[in-house]
TORRO-962056 format. One record per residue (C-alpha): x, y, z. Coordinates in steps of 0.02 Angstrom, whole numbers, padded with zeros to 5 digits, always signed. Layout:
% TORRO-962056
XYZ ...
% end
This chain:
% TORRO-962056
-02160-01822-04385 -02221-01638-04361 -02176-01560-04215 -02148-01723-04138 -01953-01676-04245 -01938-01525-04128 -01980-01619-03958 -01787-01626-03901 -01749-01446-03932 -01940-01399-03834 -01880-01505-03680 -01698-01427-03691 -01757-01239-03682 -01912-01287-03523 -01750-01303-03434 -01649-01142-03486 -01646-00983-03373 -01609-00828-03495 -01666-00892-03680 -01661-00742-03797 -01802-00769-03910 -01848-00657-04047 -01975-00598-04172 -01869-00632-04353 -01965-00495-04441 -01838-00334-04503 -01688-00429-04423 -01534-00527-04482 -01553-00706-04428 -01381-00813-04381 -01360-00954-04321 -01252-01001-04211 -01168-01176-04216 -01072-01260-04091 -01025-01422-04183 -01041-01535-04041 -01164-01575-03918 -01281-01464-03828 -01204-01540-03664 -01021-01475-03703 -01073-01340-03810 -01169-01254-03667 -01018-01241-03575 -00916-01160-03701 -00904-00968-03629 -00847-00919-03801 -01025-00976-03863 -01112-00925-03729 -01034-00740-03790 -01048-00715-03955 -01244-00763-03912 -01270-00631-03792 -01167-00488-03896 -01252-00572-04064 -01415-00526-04000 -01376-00348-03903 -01402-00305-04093 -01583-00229-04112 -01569-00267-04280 -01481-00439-04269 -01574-00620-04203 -01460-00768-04147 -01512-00946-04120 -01383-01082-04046 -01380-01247-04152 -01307-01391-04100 -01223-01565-04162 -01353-01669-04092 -01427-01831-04187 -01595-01757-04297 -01580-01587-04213 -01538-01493-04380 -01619-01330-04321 -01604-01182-04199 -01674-01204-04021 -01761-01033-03996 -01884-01020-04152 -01848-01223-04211 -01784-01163-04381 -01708-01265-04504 -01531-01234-04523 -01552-01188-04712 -01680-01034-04675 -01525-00944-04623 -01430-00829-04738 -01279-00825-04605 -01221-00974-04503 -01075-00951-04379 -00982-01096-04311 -00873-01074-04175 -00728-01217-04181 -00648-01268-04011 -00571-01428-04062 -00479-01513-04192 -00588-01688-04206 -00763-01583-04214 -00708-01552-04419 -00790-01705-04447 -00948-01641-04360 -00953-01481-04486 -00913-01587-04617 -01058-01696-04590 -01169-01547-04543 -01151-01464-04728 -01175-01641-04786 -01355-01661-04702 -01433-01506-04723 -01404-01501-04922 -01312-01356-04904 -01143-01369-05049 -00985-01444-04949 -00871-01331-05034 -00895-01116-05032 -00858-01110-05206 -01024-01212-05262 -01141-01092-05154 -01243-00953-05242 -01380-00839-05186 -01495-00953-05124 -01371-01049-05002 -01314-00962-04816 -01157-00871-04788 -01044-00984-04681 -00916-00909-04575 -00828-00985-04446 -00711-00928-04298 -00617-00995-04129 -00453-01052-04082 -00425-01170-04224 -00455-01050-04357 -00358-00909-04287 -00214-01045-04289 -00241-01137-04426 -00392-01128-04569 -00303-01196-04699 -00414-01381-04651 -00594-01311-04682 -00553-01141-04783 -00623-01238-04935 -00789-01275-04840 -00797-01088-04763 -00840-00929-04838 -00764-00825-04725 -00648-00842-04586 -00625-00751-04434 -00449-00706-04352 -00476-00645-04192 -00581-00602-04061 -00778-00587-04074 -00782-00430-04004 -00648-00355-04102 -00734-00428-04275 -00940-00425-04253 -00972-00247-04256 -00896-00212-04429 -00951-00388-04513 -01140-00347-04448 -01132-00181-04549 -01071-00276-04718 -01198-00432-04677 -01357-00303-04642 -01313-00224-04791 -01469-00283-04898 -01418-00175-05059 -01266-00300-05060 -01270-00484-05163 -01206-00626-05059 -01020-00620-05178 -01037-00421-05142 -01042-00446-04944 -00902-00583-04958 -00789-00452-05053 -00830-00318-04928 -00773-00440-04806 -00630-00490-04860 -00560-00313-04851 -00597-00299-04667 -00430-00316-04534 -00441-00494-04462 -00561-00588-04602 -00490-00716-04728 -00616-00749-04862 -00545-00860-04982 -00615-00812-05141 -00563-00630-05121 -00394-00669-05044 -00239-00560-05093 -00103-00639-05045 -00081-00500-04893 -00040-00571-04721 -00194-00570-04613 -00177-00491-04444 -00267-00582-04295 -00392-00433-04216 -00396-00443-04016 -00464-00323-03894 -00318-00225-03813 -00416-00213-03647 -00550-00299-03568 -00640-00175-03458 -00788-00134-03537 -00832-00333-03601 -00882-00402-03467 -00906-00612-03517 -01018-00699-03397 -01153-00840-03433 -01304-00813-03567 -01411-00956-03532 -01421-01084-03387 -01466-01247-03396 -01431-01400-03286 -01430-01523-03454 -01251-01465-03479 -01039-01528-03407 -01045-01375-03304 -01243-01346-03260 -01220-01298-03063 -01101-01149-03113 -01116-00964-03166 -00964-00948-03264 -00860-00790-03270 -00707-00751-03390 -00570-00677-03269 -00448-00677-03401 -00371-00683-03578 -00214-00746-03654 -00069-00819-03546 +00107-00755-03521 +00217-00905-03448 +00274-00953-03647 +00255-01136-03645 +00332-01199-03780 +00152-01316-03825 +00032-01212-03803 -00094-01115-03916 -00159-01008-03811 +00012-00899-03776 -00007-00863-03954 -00172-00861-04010 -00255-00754-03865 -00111-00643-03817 -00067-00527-03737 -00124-00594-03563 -00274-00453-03504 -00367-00463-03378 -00551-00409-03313 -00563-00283-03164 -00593-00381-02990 -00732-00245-02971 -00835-00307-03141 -00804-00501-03076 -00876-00469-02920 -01024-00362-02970 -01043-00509-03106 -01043-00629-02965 -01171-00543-02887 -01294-00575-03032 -01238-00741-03037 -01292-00797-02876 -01463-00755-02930 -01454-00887-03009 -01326-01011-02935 -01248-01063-02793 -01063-01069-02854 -00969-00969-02958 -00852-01041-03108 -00690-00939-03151 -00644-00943-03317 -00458-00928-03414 -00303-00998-03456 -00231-00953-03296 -00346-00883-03183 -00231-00885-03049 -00112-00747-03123 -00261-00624-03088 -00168-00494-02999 -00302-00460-02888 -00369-00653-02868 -00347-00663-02687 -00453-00517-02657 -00611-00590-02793 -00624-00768-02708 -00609-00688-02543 -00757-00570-02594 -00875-00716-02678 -00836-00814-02551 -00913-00692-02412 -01062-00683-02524 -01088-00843-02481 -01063-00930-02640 -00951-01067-02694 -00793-01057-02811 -00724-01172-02958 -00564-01124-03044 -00526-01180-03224 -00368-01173-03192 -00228-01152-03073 -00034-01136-03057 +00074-01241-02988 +00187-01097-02948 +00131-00971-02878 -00010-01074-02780 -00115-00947-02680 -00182-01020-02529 -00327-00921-02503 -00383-00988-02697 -00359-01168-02631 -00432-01132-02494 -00583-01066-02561 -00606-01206-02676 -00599-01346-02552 -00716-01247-02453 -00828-01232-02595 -00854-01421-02614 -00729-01502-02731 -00649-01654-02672 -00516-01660-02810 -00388-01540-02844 -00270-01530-03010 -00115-01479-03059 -00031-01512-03220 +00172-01549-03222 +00155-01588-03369 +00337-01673-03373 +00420-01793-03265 +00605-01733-03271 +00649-01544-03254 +00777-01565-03400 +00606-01594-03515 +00506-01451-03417 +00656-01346-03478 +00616-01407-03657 +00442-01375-03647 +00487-01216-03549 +00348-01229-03397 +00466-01138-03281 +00438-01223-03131 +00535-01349-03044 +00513-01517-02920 +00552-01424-02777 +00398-01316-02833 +00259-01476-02888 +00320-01541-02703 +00261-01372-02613 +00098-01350-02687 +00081-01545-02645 +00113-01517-02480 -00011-01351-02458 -00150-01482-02554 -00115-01595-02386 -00171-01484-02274 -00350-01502-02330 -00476-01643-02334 -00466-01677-02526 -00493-01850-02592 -00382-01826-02748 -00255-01769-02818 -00229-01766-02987 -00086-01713-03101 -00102-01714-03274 +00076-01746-03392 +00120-01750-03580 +00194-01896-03666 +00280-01895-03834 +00337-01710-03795 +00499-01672-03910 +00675-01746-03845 +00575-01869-03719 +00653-02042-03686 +00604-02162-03586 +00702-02104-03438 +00568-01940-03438 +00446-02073-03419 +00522-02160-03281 +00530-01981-03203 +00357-01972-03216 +00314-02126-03113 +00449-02066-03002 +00366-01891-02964 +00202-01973-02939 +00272-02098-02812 +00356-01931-02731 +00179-01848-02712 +00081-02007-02647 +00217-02005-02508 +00198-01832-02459 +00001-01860-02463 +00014-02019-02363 +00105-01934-02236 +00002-01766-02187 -00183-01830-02274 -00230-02001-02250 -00354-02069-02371 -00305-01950-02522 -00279-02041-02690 -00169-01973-02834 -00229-02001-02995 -00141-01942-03160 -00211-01908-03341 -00088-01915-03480 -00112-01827-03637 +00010-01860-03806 +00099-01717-03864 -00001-01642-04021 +00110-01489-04119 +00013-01337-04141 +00011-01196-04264 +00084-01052-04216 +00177-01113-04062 +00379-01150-04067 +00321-01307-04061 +00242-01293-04239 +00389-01385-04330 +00398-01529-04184 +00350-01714-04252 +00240-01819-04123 +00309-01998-04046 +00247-02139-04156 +00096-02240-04111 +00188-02379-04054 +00298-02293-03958 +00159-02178-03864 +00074-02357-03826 +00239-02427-03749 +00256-02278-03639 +00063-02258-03571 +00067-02438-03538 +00228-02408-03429 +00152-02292-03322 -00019-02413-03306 +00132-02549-03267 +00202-02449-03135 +00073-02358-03059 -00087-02476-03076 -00001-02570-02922 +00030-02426-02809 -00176-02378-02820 -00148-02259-02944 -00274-02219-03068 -00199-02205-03261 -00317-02108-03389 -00262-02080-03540 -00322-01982-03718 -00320-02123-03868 -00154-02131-03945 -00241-02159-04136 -00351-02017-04113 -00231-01907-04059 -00151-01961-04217 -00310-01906-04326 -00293-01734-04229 -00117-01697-04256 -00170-01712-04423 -00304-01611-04435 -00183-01456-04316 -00044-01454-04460 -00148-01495-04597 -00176-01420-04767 -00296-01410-04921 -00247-01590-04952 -00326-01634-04782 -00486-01530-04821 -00513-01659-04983 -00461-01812-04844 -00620-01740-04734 -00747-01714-04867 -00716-01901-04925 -00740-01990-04772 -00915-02033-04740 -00941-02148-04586 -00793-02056-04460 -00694-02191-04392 -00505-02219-04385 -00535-02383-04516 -00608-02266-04634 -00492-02118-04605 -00350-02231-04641 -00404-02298-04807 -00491-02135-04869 -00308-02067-04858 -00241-02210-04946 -00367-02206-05080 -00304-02025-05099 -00108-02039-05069 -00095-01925-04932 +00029-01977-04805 -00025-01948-04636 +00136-01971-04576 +00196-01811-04635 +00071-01714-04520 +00117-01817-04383 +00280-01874-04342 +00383-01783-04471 +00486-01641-04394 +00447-01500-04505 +00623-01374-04577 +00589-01199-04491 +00624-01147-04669 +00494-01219-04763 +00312-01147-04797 +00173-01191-04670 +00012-01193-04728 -00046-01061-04603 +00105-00942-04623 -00018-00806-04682 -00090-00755-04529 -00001-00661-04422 -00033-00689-04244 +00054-00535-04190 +00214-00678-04126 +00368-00652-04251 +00402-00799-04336 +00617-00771-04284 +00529-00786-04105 +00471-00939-04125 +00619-01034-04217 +00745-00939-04089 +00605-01047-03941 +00608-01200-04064 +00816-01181-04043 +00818-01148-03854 +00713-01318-03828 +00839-01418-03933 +00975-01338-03834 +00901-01459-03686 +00890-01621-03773 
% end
């Protein structure tokens, strides 16, 4: 094939804007994996980070790799995966396991840490699922990192650049470093996640450009970290807490570069509308001309001059996420706002010419019965009224999501809805809405399955992922058969606050009493 192998990977970096490429000579080489494609992967921030702060290091290259079919190398120097002697994978998302699993497989490199000696890459991985929950792919990993990049890199660089250290003598030195689990060296000690206590001085903007990726026409700027509403779901209030934020001065002046290079400006973070200042930054890129995309945005408070900055920068749809139909299962689920509150920022959406509106909602959240489901179709029916009435020509669409427990959250112990029953309840919404012109999409009910799994899973799971070979739901099923594990279990069990969870050795910096006294206030609704 010759360098006929390497063609995708050439015609990928023709179209980047900011490629670090350098010499390998005296320098650490890591690659950096982003087990998906380079589409998605490009608009990870997170990546798009570590790859910037990877390579501030004079004595450090980085090289992105991607899960793309026959791309097993890097895209800056086209090196094989296996020339590295560290690979770090940065894990987003539950259902990309199978993607590391099957990138171990195809570069030779052992599937499990223990088999790997001095000839084989140190493989460490980080990201929101293994600050929550490692226990999956901890046999597959050398070393895991809990925390924030910018909290970790600087003292893991000094033990990996250490070249009078064996690969089991960095690993050891590693393991006794705040915020890294390394299996083979572990103690038994509860490992503290490692965060940044302020955000001024990092400030996280795009790396590399490209128009090949979900979010090409934007320069994307972290605004914020961590959220402090407390929903009851979510990962993030736990696993990037407390909330910080940047200073409006460094996104501005970050703006500023950006529009060197683009004509609108992406703002990135769990809730970049609790940016105490975010009235004055969209007012400020706006009068630099540019235009503005928020990642995400409040139902409560809704700033007008953010929605109206958005609108005027182009987007025809707006979203806002419920999440739940009936306030008695937003009180479970603790999202603090109520209809009176979904109706106003419906109503400030009217007065602009958007062409949809779309709310996103939960099914299979804990306590839910059919009535919250009814709800649902009821609130929608409420907002297509109110839009009907002030902005003719606006559609409402809604995306529906299955409740998925997550580590760490007082949610943690909470079984999902059956299969059957999640099925019976998105097809009542198609049922109802369908009709009335609005647009159902939904995530798949079995995969959602496979991914509440993978979220609560344990070492038995890890021997579940290594076995399957073609990934598919068929062969997920009977691999687990083959090996007794009851998926069930993961899935819609509810779990006895009292009993050991597989990731109860990391402490998030949340008290466990915390969460149980959350898990207790949600019951108190039901």
């Amino acid at each position: 094939m010759g360098r006929d192998k390497y063609s995708k990977g050439d015609d990928l970096v023709k179209k980047e804007q900011g490629t670090i490429v350098k010499d390998w000579g005296g320098r650490l080489p890591i690659g950096l994996i982003y087990p998906n494609s380079y589409y998605i992967g490009m608009s990870n921030l997170g990546i798009q980070s570590i790859y910037r702060m990877l390579n501030s290091y004079a004595d450090v290259v980085c090289e992105r790799i991607f899960y793309e079919e026959g791309m097993l190398y890097s895209l800056e120097n086209l090196c094989e995966i296996n020339e590295f002697p560290v690979l770090a994978l940065s894990v987003s998302y539950e259902l990309d396991y199978f993607n590391i699993i099957s990138l171990l497989k195809q570069t030779g490199i052992p599937l499990y840490a223990g088999e790997r000696n001095e000839q084989h890459p140190i493989v460490i991985a980080g990201g929101p699922c293994i600050i929550s929950n490692p226990a999956p792919l901890s046999p597959f990993l050398d070393c895991m990192c809990i925390g924030e990049a910018e909290a970790l890199i600087p003292s893991m660089l000094a033990v990996l650049n250490d070249n009078g250290l064996s690969r089991d003598e960095k690993l050891e030195a590693l393991s006794k470093l705040p915020g890294m689990y390394v299996p083979k060296y572990y103690n038994g000690a509860k490992i503290r996640r490692q965060y940044l206590t302020g955000l001024s001085d990092v400030p996280v903007s795009s790396a590399v450009l490209s128009g090949e990726t979900e979010l090409g026409d934007l320069y994307l700027i972290e605004v914020e970290r961590g959220c402090g509403w407390g929903c009851r779901f979510c990962m993030v209030g736990n696993a990037f807490c407390p909330i910080r934020f940047h200073s409006a001065e460094s996104i501005i002046e970050q703006a500023k570069k950006g529009l060197e290079y683009r004509k609108r400006i992406g703002l990135v973070g769990a809730v970049v509308s609790d940016h105490p200042q975010i009235e004055e930054i969209v007012t400020a890129i706006r009068d630099m001309g540019a235009g503005i995309s928020i990642s995400s945005m409040r139902i409560k408070p809704l700033y007008e001059a953010v929605l109206k900055a958005i609108v005027e920068s182009g987007a025809q749809t707006v979203t806002l996420a419920p999440e739940a139909g009936s306030q008695r299962l937003r009180n479970v689920i603790n999202k603090r706002i109520g209809e009176d509150d979904i109706m106003r920022a419906v109503e400030k959406v009217a007065a602009y010419p958007v062409k949809t509106l779309k709310l996103y909602f939960m099914v299979g959240l804990p306590t839910e019965v059919d009535e919250d489901i009814e709800a649902i179709v009821s609130l929608v029916i409420k907002c297509r009224d109110l839009l009907n009435t002030k902005l003719v020509g606006c559609r409402v669409d809604i995306n529906v999501a299955p409740f998925i427990p997550k580590a760490g959250t007082p949610f943690q112990w909470m079984p999902m809805a059956d299969e059957k029953t999640l099925k019976r309840r998105l097809n009542f919404l198609k049922r109802k809405l369908a009709p009335l012109g609005v647009q159902v999409k939904n995530e798949s009910v079995a995969w959602s399955h496979v991914q509440g799994v993978l979220s609560r899973g344990d070492s038995r799971i890890a021997e579940l992922l290594a076995a399957v070979e073609t990934v598919s739901l068929a062969e997920w099923r009977q691999k687990a058969r083959k090996l007794k594990i009851d998926l069930d279990h993961y899935t819609v069990e509810k779990w006895d606050t009292n009993e050991k969870l597989p990731w109860d050795f990391i402490d998030s910096g949340t008290k466990k009493e915390k969460l149980v006294t959350e898990f207790n206030r949600a019951l108190s609704f039901e």
